[in-house]
Chimera marker file (.cmm) of the C-alpha trace (Angstrom):
<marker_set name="trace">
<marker id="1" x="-3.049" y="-27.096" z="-8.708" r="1" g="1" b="0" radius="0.5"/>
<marker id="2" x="-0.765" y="-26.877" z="-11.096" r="1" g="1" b="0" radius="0.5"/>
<marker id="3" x="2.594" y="-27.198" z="-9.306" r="1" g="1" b="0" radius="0.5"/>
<marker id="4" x="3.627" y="-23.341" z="-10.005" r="1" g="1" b="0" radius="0.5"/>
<marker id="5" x="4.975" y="-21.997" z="-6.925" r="1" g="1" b="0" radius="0.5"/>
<marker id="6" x="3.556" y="-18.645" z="-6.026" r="1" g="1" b="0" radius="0.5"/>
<marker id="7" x="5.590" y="-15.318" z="-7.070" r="1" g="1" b="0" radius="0.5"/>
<marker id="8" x="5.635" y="-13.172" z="-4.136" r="1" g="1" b="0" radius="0.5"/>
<marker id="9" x="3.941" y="-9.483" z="-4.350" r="1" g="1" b="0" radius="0.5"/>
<marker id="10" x="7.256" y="-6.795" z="-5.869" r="1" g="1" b="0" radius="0.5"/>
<marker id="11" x="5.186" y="-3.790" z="-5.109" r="1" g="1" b="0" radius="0.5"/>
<marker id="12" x="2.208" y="-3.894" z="-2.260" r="1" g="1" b="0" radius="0.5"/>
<marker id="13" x="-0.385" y="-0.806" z="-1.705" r="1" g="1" b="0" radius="0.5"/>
<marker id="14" x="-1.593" y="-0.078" z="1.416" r="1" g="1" b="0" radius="0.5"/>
<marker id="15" x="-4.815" y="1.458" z="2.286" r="1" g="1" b="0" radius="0.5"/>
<marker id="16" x="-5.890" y="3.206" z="5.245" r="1" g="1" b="0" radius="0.5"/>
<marker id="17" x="-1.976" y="3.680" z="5.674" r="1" g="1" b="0" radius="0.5"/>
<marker id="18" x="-2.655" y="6.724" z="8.283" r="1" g="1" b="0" radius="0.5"/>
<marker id="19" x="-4.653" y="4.469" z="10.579" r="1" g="1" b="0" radius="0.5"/>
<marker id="20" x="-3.424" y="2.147" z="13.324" r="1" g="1" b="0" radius="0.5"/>
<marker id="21" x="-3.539" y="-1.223" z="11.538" r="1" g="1" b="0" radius="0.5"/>
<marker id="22" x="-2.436" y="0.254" z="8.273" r="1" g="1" b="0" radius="0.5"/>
<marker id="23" x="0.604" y="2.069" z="9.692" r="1" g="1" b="0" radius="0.5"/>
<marker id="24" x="1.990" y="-1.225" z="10.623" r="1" g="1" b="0" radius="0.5"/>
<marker id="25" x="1.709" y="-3.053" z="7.722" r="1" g="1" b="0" radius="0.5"/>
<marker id="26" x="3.368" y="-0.469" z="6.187" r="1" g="1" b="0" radius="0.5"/>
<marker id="27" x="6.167" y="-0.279" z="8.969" r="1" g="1" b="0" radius="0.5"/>
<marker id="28" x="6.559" y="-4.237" z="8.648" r="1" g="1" b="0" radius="0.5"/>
<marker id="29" x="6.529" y="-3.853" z="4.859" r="1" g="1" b="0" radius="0.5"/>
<marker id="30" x="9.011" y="-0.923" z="4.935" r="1" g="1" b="0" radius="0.5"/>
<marker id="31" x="11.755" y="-3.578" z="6.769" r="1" g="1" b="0" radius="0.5"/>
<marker id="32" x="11.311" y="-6.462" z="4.186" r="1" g="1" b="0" radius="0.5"/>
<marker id="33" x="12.292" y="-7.092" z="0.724" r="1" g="1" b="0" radius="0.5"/>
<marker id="34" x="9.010" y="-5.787" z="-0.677" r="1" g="1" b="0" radius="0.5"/>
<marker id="35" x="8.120" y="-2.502" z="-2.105" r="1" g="1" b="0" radius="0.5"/>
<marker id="36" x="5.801" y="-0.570" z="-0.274" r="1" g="1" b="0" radius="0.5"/>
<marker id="37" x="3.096" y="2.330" z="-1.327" r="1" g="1" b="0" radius="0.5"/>
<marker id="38" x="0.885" y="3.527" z="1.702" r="1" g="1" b="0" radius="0.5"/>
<marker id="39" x="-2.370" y="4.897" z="0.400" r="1" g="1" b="0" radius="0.5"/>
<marker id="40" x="-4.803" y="7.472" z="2.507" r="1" g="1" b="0" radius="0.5"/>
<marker id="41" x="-6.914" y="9.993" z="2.066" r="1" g="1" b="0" radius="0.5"/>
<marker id="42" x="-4.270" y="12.733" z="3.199" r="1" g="1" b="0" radius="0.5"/>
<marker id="43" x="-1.516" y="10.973" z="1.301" r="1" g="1" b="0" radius="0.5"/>
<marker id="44" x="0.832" y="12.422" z="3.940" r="1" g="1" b="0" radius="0.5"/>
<marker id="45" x="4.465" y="10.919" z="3.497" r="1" g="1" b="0" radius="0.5"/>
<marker id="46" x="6.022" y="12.918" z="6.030" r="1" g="1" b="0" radius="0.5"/>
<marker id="47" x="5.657" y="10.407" z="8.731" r="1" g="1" b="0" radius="0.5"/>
<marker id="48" x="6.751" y="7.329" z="6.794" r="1" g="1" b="0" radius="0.5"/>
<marker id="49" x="9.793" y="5.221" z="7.518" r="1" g="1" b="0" radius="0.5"/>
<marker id="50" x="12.331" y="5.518" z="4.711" r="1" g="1" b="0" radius="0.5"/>
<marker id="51" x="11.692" y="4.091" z="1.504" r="1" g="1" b="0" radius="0.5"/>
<marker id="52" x="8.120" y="4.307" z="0.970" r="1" g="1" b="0" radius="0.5"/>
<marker id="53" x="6.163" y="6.313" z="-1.316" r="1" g="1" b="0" radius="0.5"/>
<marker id="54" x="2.345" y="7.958" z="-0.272" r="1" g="1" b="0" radius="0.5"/>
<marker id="55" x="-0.315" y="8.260" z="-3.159" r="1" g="1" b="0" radius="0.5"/>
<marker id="56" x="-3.711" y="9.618" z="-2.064" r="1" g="1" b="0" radius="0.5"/>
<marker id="57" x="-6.525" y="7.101" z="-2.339" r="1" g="1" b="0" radius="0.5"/>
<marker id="58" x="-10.285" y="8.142" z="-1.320" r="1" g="1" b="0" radius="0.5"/>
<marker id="59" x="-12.846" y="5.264" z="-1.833" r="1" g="1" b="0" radius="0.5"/>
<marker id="60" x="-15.406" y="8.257" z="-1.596" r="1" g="1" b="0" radius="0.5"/>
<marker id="61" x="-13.497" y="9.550" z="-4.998" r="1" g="1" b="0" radius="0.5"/>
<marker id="62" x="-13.072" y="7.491" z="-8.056" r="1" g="1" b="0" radius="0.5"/>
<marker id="63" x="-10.848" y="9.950" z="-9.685" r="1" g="1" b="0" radius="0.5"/>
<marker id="64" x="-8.238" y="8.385" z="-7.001" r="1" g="1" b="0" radius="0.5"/>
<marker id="65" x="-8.406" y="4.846" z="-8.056" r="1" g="1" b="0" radius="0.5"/>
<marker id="66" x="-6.358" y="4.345" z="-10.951" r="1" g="1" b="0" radius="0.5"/>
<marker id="67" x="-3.373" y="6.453" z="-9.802" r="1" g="1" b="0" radius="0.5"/>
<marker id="68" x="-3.178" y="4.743" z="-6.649" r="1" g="1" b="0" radius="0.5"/>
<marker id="69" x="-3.069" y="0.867" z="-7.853" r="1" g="1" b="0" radius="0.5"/>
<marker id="70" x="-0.961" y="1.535" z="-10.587" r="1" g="1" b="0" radius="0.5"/>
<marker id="71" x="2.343" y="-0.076" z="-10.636" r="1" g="1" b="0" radius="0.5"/>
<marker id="72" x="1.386" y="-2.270" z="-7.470" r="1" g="1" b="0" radius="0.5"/>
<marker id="73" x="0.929" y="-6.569" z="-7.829" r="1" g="1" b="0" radius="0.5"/>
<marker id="74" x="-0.366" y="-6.684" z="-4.365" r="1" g="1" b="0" radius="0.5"/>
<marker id="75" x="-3.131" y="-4.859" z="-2.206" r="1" g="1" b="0" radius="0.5"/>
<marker id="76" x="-3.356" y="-4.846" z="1.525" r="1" g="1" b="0" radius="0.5"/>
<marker id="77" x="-7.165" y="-3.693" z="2.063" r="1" g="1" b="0" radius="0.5"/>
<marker id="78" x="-7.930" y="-1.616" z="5.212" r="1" g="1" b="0" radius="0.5"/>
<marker id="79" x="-11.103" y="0.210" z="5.397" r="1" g="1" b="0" radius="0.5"/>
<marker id="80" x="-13.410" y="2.005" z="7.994" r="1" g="1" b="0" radius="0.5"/>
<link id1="1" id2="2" r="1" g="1" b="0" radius="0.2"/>
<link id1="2" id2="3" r="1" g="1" b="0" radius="0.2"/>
<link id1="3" id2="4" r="1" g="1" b="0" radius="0.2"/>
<link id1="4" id2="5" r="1" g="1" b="0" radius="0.2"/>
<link id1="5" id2="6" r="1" g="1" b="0" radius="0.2"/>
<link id1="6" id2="7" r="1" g="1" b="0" radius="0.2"/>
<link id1="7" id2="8" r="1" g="1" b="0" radius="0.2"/>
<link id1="8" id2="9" r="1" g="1" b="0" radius="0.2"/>
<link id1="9" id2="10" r="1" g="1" b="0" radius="0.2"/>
<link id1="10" id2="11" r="1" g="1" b="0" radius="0.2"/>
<link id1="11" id2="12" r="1" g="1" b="0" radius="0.2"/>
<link id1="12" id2="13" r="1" g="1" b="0" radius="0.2"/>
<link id1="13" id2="14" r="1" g="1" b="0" radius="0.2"/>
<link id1="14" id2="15" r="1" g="1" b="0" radius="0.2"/>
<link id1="15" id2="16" r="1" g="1" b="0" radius="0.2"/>
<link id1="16" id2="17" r="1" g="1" b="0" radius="0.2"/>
<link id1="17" id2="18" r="1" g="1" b="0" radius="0.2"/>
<link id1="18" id2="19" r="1" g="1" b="0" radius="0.2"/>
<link id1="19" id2="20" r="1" g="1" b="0" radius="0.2"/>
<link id1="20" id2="21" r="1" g="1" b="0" radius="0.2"/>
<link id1="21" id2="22" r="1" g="1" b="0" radius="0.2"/>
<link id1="22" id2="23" r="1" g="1" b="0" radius="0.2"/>
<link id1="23" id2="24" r="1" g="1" b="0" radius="0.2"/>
<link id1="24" id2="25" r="1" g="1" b="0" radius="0.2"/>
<link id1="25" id2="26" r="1" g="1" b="0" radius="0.2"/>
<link id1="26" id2="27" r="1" g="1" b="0" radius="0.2"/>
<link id1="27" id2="28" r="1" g="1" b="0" radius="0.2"/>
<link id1="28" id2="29" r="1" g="1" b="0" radius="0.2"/>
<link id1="29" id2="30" r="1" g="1" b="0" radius="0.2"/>
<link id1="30" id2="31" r="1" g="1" b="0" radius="0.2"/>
<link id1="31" id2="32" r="1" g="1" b="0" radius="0.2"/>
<link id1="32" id2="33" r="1" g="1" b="0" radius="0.2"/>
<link id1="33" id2="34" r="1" g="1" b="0" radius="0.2"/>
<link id1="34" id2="35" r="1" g="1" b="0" radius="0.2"/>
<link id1="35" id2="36" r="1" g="1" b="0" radius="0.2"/>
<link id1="36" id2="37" r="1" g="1" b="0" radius="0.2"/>
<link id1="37" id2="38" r="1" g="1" b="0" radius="0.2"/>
<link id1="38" id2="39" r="1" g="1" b="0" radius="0.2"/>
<link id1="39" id2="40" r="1" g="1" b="0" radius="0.2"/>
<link id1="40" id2="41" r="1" g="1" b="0" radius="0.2"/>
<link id1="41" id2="42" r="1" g="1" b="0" radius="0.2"/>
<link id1="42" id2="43" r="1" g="1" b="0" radius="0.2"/>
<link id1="43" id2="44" r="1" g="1" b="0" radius="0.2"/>
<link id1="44" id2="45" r="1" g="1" b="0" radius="0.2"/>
<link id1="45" id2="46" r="1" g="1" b="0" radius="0.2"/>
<link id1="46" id2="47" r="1" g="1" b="0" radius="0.2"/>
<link id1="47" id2="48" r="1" g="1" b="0" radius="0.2"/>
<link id1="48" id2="49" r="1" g="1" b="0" radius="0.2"/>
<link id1="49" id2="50" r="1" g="1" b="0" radius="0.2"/>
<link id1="50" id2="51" r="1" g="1" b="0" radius="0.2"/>
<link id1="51" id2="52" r="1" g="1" b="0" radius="0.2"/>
<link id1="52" id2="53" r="1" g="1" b="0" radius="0.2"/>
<link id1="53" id2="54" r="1" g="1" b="0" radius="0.2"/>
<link id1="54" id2="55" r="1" g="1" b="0" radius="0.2"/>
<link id1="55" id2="56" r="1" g="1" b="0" radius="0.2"/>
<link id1="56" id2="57" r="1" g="1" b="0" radius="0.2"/>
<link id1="57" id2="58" r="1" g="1" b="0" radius="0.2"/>
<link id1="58" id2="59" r="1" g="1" b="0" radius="0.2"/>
<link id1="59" id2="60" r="1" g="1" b="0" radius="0.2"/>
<link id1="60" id2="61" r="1" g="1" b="0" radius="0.2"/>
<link id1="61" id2="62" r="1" g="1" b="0" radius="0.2"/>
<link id1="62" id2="63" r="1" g="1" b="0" radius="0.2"/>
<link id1="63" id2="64" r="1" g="1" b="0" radius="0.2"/>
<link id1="64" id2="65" r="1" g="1" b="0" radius="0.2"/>
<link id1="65" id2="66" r="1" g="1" b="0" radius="0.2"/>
<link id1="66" id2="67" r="1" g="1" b="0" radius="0.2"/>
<link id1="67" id2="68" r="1" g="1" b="0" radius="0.2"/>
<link id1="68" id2="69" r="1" g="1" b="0" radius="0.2"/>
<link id1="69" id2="70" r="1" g="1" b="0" radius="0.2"/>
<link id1="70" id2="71" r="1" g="1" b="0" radius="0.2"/>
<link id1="71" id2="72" r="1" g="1" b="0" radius="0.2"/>
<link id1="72" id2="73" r="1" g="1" b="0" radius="0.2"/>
<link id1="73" id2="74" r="1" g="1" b="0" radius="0.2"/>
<link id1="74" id2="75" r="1" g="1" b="0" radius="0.2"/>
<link id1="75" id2="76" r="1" g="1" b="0" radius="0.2"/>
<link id1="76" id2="77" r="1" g="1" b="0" radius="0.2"/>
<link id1="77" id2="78" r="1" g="1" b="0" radius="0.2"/>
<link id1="78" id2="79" r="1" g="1" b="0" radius="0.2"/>
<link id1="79" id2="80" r="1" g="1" b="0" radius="0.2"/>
</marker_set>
């Protein structure tokens, strides 16, 4: 190792935001001093806590991919 110190994550995605795992990552998230983008296949934002964006993300669909990570440094990876 070099010494560095780690830079912590600005802007983290979420997947599988709408399920039970993902929902509270983002709700933790949503409280801190991080950005926070919660990704689904519904991209549904009306039941997020204040502050944080929804883009849709299907793994299914590729077309979804490179909206959905743009602009993010970190990815929280839920899948089922």
């Amino acid at each position: 190792m070099s010494g560095a110190r780690p830079t912590r994550p600005t802007q983290v995605l979420v997947t599988g935001a709408g399920g039970n795992v993902g929902r509270e990552v983002v709700r933790a998230l949503a409280q801190g001093e991080v950005g926070c983008t919660a990704a689904d296949r519904r991209a549904d934002a009306s039941a997020l806590p204040a502050g944080v964006s929804a883009r849709k993300l299907d793994f299914r669909d590729r077309a979804t991919w490179d909206h959905a990570i743009e602009g993010h440094d970190a990815l929280f990876l839920v899948r089922s």
